[in-house]
C-alpha positions as CSV (number, residue, x, y, z in Angstrom):
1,X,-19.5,-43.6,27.2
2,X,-16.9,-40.5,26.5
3,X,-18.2,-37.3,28.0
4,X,-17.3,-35.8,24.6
5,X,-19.1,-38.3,22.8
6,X,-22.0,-35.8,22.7
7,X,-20.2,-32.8,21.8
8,X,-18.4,-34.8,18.8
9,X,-21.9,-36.0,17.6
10,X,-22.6,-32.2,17.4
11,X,-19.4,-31.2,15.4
12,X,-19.9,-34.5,12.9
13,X,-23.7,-33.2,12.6
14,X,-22.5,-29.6,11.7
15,X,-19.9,-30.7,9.7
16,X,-22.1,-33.2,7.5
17,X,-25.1,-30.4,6.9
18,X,-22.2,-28.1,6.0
19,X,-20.8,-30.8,3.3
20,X,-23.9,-31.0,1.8
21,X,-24.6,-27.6,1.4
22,X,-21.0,-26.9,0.2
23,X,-21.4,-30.0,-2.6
24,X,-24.7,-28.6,-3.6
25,X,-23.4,-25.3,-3.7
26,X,-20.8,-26.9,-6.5
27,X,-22.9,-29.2,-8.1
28,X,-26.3,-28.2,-7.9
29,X,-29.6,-30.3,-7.8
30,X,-28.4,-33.9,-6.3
31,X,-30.5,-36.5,-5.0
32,X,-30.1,-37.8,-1.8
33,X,-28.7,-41.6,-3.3
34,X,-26.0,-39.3,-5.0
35,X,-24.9,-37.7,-1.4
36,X,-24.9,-40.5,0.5
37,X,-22.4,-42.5,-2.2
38,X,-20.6,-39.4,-1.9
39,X,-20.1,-38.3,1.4
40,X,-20.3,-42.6,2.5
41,X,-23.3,-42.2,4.7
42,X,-26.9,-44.0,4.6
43,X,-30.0,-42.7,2.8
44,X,-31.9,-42.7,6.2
45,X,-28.6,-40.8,7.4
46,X,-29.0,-38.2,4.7
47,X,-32.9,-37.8,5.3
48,X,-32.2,-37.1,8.9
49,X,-29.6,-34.4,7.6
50,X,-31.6,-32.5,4.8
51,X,-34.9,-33.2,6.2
52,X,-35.0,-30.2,8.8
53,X,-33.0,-27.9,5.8
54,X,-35.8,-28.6,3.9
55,X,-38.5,-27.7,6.7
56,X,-36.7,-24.4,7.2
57,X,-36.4,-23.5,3.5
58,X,-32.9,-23.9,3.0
59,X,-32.8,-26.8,0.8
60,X,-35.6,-27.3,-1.8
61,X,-36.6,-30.2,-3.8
62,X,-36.4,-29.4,-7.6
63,X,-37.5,-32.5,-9.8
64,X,-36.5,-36.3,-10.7
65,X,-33.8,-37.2,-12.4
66,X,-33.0,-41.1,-13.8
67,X,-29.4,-40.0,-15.2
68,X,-27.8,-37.9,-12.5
69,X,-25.2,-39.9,-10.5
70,X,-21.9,-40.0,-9.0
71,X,-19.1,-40.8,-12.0
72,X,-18.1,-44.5,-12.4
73,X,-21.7,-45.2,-10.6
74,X,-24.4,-47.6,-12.3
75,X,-27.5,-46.0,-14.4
76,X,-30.6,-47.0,-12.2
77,X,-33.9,-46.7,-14.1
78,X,-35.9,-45.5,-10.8
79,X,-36.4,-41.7,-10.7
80,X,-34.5,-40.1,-7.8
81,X,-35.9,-36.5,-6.5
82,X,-33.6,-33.9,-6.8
83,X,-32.8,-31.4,-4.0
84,X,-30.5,-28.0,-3.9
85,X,-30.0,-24.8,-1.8
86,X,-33.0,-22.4,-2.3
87,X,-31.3,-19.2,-2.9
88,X,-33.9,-17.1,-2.9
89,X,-35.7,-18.5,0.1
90,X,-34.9,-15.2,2.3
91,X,-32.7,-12.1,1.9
92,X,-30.0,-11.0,3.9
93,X,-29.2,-7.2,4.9
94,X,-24.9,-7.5,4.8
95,X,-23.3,-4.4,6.6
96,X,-19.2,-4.5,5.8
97,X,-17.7,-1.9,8.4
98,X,-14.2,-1.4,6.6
99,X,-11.8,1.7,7.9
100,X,-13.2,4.5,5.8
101,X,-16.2,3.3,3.8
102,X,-19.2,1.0,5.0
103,X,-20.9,-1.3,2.0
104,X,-24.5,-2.2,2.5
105,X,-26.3,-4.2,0.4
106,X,-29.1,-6.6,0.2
107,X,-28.7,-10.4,-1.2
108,X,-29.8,-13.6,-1.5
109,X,-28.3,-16.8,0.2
110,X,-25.5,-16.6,-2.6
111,X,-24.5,-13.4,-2.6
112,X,-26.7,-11.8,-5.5
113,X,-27.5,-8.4,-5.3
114,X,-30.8,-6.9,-5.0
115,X,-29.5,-3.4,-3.9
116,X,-26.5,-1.8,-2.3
117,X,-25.1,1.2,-1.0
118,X,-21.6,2.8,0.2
119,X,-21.4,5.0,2.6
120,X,-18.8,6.9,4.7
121,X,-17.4,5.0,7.7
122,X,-18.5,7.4,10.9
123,X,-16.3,7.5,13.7
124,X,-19.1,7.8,16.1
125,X,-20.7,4.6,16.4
126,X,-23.9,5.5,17.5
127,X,-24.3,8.0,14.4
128,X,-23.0,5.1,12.0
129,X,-25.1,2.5,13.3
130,X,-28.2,4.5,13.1
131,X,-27.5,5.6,9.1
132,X,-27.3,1.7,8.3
133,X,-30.8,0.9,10.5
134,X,-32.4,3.8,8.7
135,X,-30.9,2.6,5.3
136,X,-32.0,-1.1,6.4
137,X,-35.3,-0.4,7.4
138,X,-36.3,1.2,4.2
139,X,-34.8,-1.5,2.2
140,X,-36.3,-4.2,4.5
141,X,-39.9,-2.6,3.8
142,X,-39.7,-2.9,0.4
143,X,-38.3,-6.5,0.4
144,X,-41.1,-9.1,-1.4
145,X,-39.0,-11.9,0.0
146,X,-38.7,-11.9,3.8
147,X,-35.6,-10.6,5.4
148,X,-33.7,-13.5,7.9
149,X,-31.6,-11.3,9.5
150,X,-28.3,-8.8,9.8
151,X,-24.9,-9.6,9.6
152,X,-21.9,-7.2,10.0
153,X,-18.3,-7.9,9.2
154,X,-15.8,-5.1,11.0
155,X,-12.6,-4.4,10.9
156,X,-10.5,-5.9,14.3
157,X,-11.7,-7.7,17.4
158,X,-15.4,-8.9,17.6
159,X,-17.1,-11.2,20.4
160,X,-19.4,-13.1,18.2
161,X,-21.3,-14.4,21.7
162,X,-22.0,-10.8,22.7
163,X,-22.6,-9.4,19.4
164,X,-19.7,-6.9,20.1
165,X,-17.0,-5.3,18.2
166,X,-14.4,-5.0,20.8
167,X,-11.6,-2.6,19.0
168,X,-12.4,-1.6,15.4
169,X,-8.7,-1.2,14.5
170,X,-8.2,2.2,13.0
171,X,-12.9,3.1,13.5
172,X,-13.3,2.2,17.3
173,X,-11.4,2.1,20.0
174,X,-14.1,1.3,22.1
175,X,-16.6,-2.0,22.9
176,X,-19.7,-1.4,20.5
177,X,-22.8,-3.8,21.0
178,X,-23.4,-3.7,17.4
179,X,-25.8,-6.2,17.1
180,X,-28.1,-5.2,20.2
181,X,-28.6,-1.9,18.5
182,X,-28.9,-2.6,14.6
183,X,-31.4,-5.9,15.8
184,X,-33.7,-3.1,18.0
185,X,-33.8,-1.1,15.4
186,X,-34.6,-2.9,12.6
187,X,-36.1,-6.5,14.7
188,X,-34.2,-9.2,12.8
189,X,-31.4,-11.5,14.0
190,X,-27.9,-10.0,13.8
191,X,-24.5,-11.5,13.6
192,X,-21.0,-10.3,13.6
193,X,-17.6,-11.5,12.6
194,X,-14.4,-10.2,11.8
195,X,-14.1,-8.8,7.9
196,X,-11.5,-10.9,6.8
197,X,-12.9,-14.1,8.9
198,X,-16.0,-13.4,6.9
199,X,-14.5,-13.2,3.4
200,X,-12.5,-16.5,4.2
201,X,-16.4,-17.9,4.5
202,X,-17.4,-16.4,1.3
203,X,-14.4,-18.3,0.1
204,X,-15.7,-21.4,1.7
205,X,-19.2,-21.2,0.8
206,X,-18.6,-19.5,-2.8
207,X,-14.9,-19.3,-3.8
208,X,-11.5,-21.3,-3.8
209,X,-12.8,-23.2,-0.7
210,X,-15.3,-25.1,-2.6
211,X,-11.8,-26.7,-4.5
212,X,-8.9,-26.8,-1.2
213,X,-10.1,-27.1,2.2
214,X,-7.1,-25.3,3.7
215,X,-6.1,-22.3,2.8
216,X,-4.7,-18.9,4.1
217,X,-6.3,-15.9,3.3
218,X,-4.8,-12.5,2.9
219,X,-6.7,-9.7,2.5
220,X,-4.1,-6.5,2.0
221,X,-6.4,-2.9,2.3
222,X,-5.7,-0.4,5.0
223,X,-4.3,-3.0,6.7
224,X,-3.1,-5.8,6.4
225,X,-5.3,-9.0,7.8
226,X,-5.2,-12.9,6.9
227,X,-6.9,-16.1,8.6
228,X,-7.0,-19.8,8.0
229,X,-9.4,-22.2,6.8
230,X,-8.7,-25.6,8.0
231,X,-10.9,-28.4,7.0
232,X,-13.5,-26.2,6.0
233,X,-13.8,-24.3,9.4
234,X,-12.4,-21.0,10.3
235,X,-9.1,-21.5,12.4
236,X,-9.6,-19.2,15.3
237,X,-6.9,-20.4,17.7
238,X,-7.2,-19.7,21.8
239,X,-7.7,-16.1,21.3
240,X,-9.0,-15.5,18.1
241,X,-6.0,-14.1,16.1
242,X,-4.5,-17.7,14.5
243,X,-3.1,-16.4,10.8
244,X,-2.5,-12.8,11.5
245,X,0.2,-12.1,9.9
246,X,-0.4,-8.1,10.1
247,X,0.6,-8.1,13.3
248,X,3.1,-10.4,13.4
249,X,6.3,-8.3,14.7
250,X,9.1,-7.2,12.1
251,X,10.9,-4.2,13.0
252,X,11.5,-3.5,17.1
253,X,10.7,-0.7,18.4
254,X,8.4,0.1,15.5
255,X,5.6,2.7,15.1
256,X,3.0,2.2,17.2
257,X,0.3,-0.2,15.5
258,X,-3.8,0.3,15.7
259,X,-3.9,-3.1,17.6
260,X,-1.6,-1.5,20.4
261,X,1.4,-2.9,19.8
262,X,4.8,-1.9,17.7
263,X,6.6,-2.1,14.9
264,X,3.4,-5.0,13.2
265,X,4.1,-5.7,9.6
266,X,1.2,-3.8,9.0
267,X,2.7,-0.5,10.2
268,X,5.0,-0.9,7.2
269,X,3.0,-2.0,4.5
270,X,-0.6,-1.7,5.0
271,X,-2.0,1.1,2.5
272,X,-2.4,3.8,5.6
273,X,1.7,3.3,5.9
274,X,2.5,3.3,2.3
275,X,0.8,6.3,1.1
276,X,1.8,8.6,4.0
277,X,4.8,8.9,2.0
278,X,3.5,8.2,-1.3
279,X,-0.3,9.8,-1.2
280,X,-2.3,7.7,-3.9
281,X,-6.2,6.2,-3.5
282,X,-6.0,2.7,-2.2
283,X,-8.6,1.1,-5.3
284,X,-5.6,3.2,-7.4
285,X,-2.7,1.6,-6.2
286,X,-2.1,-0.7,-9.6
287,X,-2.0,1.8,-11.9
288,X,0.2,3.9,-9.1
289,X,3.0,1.0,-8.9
290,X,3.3,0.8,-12.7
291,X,3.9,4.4,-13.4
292,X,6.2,4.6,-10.5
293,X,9.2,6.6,-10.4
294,X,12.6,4.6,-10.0
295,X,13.0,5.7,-5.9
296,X,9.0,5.4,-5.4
297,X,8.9,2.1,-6.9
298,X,12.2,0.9,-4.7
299,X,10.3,1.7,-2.1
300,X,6.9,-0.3,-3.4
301,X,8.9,-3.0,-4.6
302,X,10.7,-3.1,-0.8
303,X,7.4,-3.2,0.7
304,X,6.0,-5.7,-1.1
305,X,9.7,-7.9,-0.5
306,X,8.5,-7.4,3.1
307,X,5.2,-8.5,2.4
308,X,6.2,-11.3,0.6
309,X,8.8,-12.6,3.0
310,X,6.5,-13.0,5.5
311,X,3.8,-14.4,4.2
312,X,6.8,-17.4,3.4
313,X,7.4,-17.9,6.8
314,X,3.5,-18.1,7.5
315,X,3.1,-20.2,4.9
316,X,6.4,-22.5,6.0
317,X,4.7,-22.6,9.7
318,X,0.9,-23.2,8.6
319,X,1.4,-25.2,5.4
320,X,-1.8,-24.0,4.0
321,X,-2.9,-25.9,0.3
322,X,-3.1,-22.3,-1.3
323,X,-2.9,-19.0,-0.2
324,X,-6.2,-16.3,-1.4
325,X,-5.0,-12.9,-2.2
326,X,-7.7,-9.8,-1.8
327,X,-8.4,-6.4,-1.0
328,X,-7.7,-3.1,-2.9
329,X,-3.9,-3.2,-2.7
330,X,-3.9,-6.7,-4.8
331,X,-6.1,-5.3,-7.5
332,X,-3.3,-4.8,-10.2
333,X,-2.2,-7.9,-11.9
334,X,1.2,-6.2,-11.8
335,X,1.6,-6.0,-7.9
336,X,0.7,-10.0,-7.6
337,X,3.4,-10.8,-9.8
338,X,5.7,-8.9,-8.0
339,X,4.6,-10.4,-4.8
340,X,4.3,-14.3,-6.7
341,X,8.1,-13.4,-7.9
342,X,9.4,-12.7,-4.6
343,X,7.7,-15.5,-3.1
344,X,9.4,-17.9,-5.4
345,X,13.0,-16.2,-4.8
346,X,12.6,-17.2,-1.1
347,X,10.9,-20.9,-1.8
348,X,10.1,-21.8,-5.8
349,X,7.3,-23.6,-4.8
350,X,5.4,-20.2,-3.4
351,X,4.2,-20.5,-6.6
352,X,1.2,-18.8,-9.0
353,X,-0.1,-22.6,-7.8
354,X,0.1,-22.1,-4.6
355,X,-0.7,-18.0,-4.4
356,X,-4.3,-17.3,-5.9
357,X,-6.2,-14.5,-6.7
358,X,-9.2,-14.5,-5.2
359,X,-12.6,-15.3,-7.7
360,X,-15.5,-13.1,-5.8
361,X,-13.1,-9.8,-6.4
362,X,-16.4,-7.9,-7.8
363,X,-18.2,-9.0,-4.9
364,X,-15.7,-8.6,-2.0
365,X,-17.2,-5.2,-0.4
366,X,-20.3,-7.0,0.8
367,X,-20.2,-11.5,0.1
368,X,-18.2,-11.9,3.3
369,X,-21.1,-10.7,5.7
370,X,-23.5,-13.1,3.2
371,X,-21.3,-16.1,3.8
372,X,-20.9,-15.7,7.2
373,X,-24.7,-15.4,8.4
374,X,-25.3,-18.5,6.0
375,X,-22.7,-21.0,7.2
376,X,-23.3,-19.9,10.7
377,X,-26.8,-18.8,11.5
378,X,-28.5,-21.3,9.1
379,X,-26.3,-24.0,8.7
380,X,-24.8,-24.1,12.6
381,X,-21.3,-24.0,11.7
């Protein structure tokens, strides 16, 4: 026998329990006959699977159903029991650590709101930290349905293992044991991953993901960040950074970038970049380009080019099925055309088809965290 045999028995496991969920999660109560014909395993395969989801809570059983099948499949007159995700099994307490504001909020397993809060991003960790504990603990208290745990998404380099955020681009320059502090203080579970790495999750577990199972993410805010989903699973590569187009290098010799390095894309286009020259509120910036005077909006329009031409090239390298546009900065309908139209003057098949908009846009302050502690912590992914 392989020595990886074991390990790959593992990664079929996870990836199985995650295929359920996901095809739950888009089709709602299914019985177990109706997964197995889909996802071509045994019953007794599928029982193994959902069995110990349902011991924890995660799946439910909801009813019996003679009609529900798979299309083209035979009506069978036996009743089959019905099972689905149990959304409101537990809450989650989502902390999004973005450059100047932190969004807390509290949320069942799909992202629905039970309260929420913004707060100022503190440059002192330890003061920051203890505002969202003391914010967490109250809403924890009054929770009727048991709290599972914290999950952070942060802005840069994180070390999921130690619960770390290693350099909070533009926050922290510092290592931060984030979740060390926030699960002492409030004595749940705690998770952390990237902000952008999370929201690609939410689009897994909630978005475009449920449709394409590669796509690019591009997230364009204070900075500019973007990852890959690749067969349903983040795409990390050897060092973490696979997908990040923000820093790729476009100008040499550039100004110096938060991640250390110079002349990054996102020195030239990212929000912080733009509106040194140009002061406007980032959640303002539609509105901004479409009253633009002619020289300000040469400028926009050459920063967006820029934008544009590079995500091309990542897009010619990775060959993702779509590409998910979010953060602030893509907010006015106006601005994605601009950057759909220069796409297609570099390759006509960068495409509104191939660019999206992402769907969870009145959710993105705080659903990436959700996702993330979901897919990972309960489901093993």
């Amino acid at each position: 026998m392989s020595k990886y045999s074991g390990i790959n028995m593992v990664e079929v496991k996870k990836q199985n329990r995650a295929s359920i969920f996901f095809y739950l999660n888009e089709n709602g109560p299914t019985s177990r006959k109706v997964l197995a014909e889909v996802m071509e395993l045994t019953p007794s395969a599928i029982t193994q699977i959902v069995r110990p989801l349902i011991e924890d809570g995660v799946l439910v059983e909801t009813g019996t159903s003679a009609e529900e099948r798979p299309e083209g499949a035979a009506l069978s007159g036996r009743k089959q029991v019905l099972i689905d995700v149990n959304y409101d099994y537990r809450r989650i307490f989502a902390v999004n650590i973005e450059a100047d504001h932190t969004y807390l909020s509290l949320t069942n397993l799909r992202g629905k709101i039970v309260k929420k809060k913004k707060i100022r991003t503190l440059k002192d960790p330890a003061k920051l930290l203890d505002k969202v504990a003391t914010e967490g603990q109250s809403w924890i208290k009054e929770s009727k349905i048991p709290v599972e745990g914290v999950s952070v998404g942060i802005v840069g380099e994180i070390d999921a293992d130690k619960g770390s955020s290693i350099h909070a681009y533009g926050i922290w320059e510092k290592e931060v044991p984030v979740c060390s502090i926030l699960s002492e203080k409030l004595s749940l579970p705690c998770i952390i991953e990237n902000n952008v790495k999370a929201f690609a999750m939410a689009e897994m577990a909630y978005g475009y993901g449920r449709t394409f199972d590669n796509l690019m993410v591009l997230k364009w805010g204070p900075g500019v960040g973007s990852t890959l989903i690749i067969n349903h699973s983040i795409f990390d590569g050897r060092h973490g950074r696979a997908g990040e187009i923000g820093h790729m290098i476009v100008e040499k010799n550039g100004k110096k970038c938060t991640c250390g390095r110079r002349g990054c894309l996102e020195t030239r286009v990212s929000y912080n970049a733009l509106s040194e020259k140009y002061p406007f509120e980032m959640k303002d910036f539609g509105e901004e380009y479409k009253k633009a005077g002619d020289e300000e909006k040469k400028d926009l329009d050459k920063a967006i080019d820029e934008l544009a031409r590079s995500l091309v090239n990542s897009m010619t390298v990775m060959s993702p099925n779509r590409v998910v546009l979010c953060g602030e900065m893509f907010a006015g309908k106006e601005v994605r055309q601009q950057l759909i139209a220069d796409t297609t003057s570099y390759v006509p098949a960068y495409n509104e088809e191939r660019i999206l908009y992402t769907n969870l846009s009145d959710r993105e302050s705080y659903v990436g965290p959700v996702a993330s502690f979901v897919l990972t912590r309960m489901l093993g992914m």
